[in-house]
C-alpha positions as CSV (number, residue, x, y, z in Angstrom):
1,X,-57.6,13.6,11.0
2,X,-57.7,16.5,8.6
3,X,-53.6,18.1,8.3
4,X,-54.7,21.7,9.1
5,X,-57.2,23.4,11.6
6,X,-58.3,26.5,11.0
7,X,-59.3,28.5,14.3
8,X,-61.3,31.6,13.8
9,X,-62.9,33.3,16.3
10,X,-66.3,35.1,15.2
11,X,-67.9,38.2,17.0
12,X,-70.3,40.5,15.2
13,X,-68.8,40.0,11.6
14,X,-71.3,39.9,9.4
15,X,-69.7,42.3,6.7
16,X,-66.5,40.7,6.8
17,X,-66.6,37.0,7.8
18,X,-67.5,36.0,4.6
19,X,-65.0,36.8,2.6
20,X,-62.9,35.1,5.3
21,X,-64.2,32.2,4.9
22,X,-64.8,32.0,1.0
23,X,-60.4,32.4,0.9
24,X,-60.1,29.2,2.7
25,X,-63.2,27.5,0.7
26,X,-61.7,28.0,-2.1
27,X,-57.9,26.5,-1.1
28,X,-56.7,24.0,-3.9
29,X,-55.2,21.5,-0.8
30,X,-58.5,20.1,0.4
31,X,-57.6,18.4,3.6
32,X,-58.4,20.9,6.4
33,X,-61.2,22.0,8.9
34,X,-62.0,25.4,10.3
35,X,-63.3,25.8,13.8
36,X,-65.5,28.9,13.9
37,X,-66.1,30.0,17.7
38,X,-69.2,32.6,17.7
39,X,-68.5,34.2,21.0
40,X,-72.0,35.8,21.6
41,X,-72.2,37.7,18.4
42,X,-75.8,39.8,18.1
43,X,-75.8,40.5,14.3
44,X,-75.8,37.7,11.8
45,X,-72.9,35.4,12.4
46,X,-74.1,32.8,14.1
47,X,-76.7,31.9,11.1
48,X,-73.7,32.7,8.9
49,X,-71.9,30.2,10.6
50,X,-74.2,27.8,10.2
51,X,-75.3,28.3,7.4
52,X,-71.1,27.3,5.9
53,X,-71.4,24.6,8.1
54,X,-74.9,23.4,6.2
55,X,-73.4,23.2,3.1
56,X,-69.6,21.8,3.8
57,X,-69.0,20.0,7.0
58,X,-65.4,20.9,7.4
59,X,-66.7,23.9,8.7
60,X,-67.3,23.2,12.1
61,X,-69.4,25.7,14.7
62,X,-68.7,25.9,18.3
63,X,-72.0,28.8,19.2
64,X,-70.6,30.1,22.8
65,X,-72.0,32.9,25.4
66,X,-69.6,36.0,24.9
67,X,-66.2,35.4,27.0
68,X,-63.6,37.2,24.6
69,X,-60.5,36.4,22.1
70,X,-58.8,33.8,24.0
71,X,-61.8,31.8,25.4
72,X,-62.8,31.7,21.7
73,X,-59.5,30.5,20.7
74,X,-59.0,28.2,23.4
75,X,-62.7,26.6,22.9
76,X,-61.8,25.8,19.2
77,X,-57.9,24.0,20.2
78,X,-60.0,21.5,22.5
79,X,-62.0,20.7,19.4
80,X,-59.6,21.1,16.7
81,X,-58.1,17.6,15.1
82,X,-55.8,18.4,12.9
83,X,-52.4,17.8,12.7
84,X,-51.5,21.6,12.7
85,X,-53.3,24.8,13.9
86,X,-53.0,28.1,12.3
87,X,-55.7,31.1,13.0
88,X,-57.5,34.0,11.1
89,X,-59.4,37.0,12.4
90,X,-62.8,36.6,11.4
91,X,-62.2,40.1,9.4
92,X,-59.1,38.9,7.6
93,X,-58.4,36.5,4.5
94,X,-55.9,34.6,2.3
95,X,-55.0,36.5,-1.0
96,X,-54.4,33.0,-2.6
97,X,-55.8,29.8,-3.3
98,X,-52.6,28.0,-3.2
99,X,-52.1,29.2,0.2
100,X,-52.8,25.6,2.4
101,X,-50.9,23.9,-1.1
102,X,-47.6,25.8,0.0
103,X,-48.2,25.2,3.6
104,X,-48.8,21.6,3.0
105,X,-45.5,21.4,0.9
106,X,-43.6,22.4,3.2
107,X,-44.4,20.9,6.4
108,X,-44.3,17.7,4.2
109,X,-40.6,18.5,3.0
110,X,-39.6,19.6,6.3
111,X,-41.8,18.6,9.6
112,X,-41.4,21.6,12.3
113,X,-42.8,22.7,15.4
114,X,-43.6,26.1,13.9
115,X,-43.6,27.3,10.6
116,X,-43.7,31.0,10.3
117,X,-44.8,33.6,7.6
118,X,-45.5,36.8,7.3
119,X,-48.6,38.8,6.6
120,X,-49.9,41.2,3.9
121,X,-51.5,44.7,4.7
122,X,-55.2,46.2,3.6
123,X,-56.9,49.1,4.0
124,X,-60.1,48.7,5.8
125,X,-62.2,48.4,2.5
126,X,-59.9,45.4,1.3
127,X,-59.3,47.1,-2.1
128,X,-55.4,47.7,-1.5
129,X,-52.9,45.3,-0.6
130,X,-49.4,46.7,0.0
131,X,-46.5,44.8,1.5
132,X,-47.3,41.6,-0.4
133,X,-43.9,40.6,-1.9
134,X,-42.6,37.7,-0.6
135,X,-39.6,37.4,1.3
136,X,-36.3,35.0,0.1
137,X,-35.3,33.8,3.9
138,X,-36.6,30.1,3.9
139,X,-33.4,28.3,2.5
140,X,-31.3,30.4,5.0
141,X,-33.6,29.5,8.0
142,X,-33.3,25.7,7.4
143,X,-29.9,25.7,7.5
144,X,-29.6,27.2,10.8
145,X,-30.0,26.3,14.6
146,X,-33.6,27.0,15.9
147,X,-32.1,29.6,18.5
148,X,-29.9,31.2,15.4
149,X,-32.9,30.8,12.9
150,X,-35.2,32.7,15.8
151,X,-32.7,35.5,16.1
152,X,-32.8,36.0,12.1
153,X,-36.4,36.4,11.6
154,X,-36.7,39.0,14.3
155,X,-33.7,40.7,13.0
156,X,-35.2,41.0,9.6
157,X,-38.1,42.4,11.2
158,X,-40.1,39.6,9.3
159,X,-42.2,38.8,12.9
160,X,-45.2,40.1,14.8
161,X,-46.5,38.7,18.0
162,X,-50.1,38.0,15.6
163,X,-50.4,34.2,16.0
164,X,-52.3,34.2,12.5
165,X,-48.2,34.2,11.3
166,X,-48.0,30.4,12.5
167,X,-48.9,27.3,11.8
168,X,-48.2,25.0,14.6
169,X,-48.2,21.5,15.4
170,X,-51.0,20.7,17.7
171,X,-49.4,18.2,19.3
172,X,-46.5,20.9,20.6
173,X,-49.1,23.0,22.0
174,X,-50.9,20.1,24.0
175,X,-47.4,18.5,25.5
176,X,-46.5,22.1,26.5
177,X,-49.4,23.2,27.6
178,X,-49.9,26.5,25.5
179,X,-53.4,28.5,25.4
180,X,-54.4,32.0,25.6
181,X,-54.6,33.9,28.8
182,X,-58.9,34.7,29.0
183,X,-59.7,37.7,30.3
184,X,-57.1,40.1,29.4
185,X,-55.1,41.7,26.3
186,X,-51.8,41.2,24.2
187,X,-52.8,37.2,24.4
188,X,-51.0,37.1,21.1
189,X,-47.5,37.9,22.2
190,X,-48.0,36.1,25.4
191,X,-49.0,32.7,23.3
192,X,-45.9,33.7,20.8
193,X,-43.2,34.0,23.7
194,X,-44.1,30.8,24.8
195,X,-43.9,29.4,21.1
196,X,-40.9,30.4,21.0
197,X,-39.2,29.5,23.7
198,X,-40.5,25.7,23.5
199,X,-39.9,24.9,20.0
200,X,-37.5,22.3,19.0
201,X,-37.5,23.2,15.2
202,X,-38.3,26.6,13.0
203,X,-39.2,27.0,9.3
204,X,-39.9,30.0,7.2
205,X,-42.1,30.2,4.2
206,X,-41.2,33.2,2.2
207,X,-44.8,33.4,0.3
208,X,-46.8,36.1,2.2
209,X,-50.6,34.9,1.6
210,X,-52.3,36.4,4.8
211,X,-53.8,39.5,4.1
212,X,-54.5,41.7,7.6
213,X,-57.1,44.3,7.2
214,X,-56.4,47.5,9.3
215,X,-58.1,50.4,10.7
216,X,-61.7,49.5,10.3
217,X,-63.9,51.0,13.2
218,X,-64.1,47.2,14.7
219,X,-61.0,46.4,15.0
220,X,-59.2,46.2,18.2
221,X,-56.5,48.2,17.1
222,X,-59.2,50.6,16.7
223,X,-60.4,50.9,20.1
224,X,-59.2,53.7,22.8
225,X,-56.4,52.2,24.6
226,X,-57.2,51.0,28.5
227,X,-55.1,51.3,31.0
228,X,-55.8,47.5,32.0
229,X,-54.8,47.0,28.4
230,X,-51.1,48.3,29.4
231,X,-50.9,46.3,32.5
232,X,-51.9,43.5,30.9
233,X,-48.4,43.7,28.5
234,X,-46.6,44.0,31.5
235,X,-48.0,40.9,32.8
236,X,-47.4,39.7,30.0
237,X,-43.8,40.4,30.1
238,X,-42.9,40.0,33.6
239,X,-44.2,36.2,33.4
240,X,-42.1,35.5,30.0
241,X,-39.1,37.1,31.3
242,X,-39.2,35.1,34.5
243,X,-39.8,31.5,32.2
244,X,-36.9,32.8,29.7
245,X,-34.4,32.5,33.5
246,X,-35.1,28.7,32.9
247,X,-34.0,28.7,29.1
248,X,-30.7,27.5,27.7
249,X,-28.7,30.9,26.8
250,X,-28.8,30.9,23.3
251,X,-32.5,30.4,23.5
252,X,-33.3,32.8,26.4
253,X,-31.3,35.8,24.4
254,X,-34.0,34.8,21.1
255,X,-37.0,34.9,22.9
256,X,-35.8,38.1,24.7
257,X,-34.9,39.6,21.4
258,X,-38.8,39.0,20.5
259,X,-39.4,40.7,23.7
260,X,-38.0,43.8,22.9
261,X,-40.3,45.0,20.7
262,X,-43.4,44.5,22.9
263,X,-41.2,46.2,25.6
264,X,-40.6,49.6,23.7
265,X,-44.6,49.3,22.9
266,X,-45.5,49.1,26.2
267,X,-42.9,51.6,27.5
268,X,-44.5,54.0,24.8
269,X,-48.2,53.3,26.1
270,X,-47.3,53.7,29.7
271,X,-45.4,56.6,28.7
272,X,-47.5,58.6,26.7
273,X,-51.0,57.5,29.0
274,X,-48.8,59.2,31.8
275,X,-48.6,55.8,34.0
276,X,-44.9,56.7,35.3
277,X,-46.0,59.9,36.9
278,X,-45.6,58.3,40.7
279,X,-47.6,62.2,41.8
280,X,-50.7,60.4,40.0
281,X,-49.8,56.8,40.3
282,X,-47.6,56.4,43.2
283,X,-46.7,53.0,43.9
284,X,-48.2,51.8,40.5
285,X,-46.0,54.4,38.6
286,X,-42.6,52.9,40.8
287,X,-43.2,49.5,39.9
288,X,-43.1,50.6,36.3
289,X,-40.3,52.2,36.4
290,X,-38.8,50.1,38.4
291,X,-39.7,47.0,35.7
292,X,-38.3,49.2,33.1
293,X,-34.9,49.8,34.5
294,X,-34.5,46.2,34.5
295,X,-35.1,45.2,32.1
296,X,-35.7,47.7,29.0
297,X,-31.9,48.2,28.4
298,X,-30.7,44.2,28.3
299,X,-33.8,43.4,26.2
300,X,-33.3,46.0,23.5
301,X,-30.2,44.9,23.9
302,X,-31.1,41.7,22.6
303,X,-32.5,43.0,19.2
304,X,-31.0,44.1,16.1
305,X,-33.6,45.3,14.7
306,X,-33.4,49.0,13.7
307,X,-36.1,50.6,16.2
308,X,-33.9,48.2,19.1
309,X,-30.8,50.3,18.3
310,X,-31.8,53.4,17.7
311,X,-33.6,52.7,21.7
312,X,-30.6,50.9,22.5
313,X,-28.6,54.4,21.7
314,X,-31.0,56.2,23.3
315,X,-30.4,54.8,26.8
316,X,-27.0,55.0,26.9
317,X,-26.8,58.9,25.5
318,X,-29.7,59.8,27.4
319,X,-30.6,57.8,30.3
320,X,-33.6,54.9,30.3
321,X,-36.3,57.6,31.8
322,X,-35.3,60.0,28.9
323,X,-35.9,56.8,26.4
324,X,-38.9,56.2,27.9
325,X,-40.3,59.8,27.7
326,X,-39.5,59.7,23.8
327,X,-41.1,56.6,23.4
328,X,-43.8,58.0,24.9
329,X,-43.5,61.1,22.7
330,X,-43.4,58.9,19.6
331,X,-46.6,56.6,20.7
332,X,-49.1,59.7,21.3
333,X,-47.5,60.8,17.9
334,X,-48.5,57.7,16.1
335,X,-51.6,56.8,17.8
336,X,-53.3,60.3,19.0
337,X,-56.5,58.1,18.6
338,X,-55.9,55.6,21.2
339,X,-54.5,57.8,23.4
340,X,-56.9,60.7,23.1
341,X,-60.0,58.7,24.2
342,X,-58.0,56.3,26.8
343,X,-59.6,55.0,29.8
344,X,-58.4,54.1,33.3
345,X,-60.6,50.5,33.2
């Protein structure tokens, strides 16, 4: 049983998988395997795949008709052996070779359900790398309660909902029975929230070796924004605040604090894509803002993060449907992209 799968979903990434894959052949800690799921890709992957697989057989190739992120993902957990999972987009890498050496090091010194990280940015060429120093957190986190050491990383805004910032035992995703939502969006923060309110122990490693490339025309984060995509967060949402009801206190206020964030997104999207207008949307648009009264206010509540207080201020000087417009206000301003070209599929 190797110590480490790697799960990588592959569709249509040719130019980039590659280099992907070359940053985990060439890890100094030898003991892992790397499921690659080609989900229906049409350009070269699928011989690419193979053709890693040829040459070292911990490279393992799952060739699947095209079903999407999570089906990927959730094909390559029913394969994967090792003792841990962690992930990579197939358009991503790791920036160093001692990577896996670090991981390994510290599960070994400390076993956990999750150990978390934090990622590096590129630009879409992969010729800059910015917001690679690493953090000084870990000692602090293993000296506090999970629900306290949950509550610190998200307050030092050292979390996104990307699962390719965890490596998790594979063993606490089968006995809670954890995989990605197929057939809809935002599987990463629904597959996070559920971490996170499961887990009976947290550690933090302060090297950031992930490198996450942004902006390139294939990127998700490229793509108009859908309204689907939006309901699909609130699903999201509404079904982890509903689970957190059956959490312990301190444990329910951490994984609403993680919910905060993905609230004031999706407040901003259904803002700015003009989903609370209830002239256009009628019932649709009253159940949003019905959601949002809610629940916006005690989860920001939750956070300490800067954006949650500045919101958190917001509402109570302005009123929650004020807070929502601004968000909106401030989403169109930072994504005119997404929102220009959005579609009502």
């Amino acid at each position: 049983m190797p110590f480490i799968s790697v799960i990588i979903p592959v569709y249509n990434a040719q130019e980039f998988l590659p280099g992907a894959l070359e940053s985990i052949e060439t890890q100094d800690f030898a003991d892992w395997e790397v499921i690659l799921v080609d989900d229906g890709s049409t350009d070269g992957s699928p011989a690419l795949c193979d053709s890693y697989a040829q040459r070292d057989p911990r490279f393992r190739v799952i060739h699947q008709e095209n079903a999407g992120t999570s089906a990927a993902r959730n094909t390559a957990l029913k394969a994967a052996q090792g003792e841990y999972i962690t992930f990579m987009d197939n358009d991503d890498w790791w920036r160093i070779p001692e990577a896996l050496t670090l991981v390994h090091e510290a599960l070994t010194r400390r076993p956990v359900d999750l150990l978390w990280h934090m990622s590096a940015r590129a630009n879409p060429e992969g010729t800059e790398i910015t917001e690679a120093e690493p953090t000084s957190i870990a000692s602090t986190i293993d000296s506090l309660s999970t629900d306290e050491a949950i509550r610190t990383i998200i307050d030092n805004e050292l979390t996104t909902s990307a699962v390719w910032t965890k490596v998790i035992r594979r063993d606490f995703l089968t006995e809670h029975g954890i995989v990605f939502p197929s057939g809809m969006r935002n599987e990463d923060t629904d597959v996070s929230a559920q971490i996170i309110a499961h887990i009976d122990s947290v550690a933090w490693l302060d090297q950031r070796f992930y490198v996450y490339r942004m902006g390139h025309p294939y990127a998700q984060t490229s793509h108009s924004l859908a309204v689907s995509t939006v309901d699909d967060l609130e699903h999201v949402l509404r079904s982890n605040l509903s689970a957190a009801r059956s959490l312990s206190e301190g444990r329910r206020g951490a994984l609403m604090a993680f919910l905060a964030r993905p609230m004031m997104v999706w407040v901003g999207q259904a803002s700015a894509l003009g989903l609370l207008d209830e002239k256009k949307h009628g019932q649709q648009a009253r159940r949003r803002k019905a959601f949002i009264s809610q629940f916006f206010l005690p989860l920001v509540s939750q956070s300490h993060t800067r954006e949650a207080r500045i919101a958190q201020w917001a509402c109570r000087l302005l009123g929650v449907r004020a807070c929502a417009q601004l968000l909106g206000v401030q989403f169109r301003r930072m994504h005119p992209e997404l929102v220009a070209h959005s579609t009502t599929k």
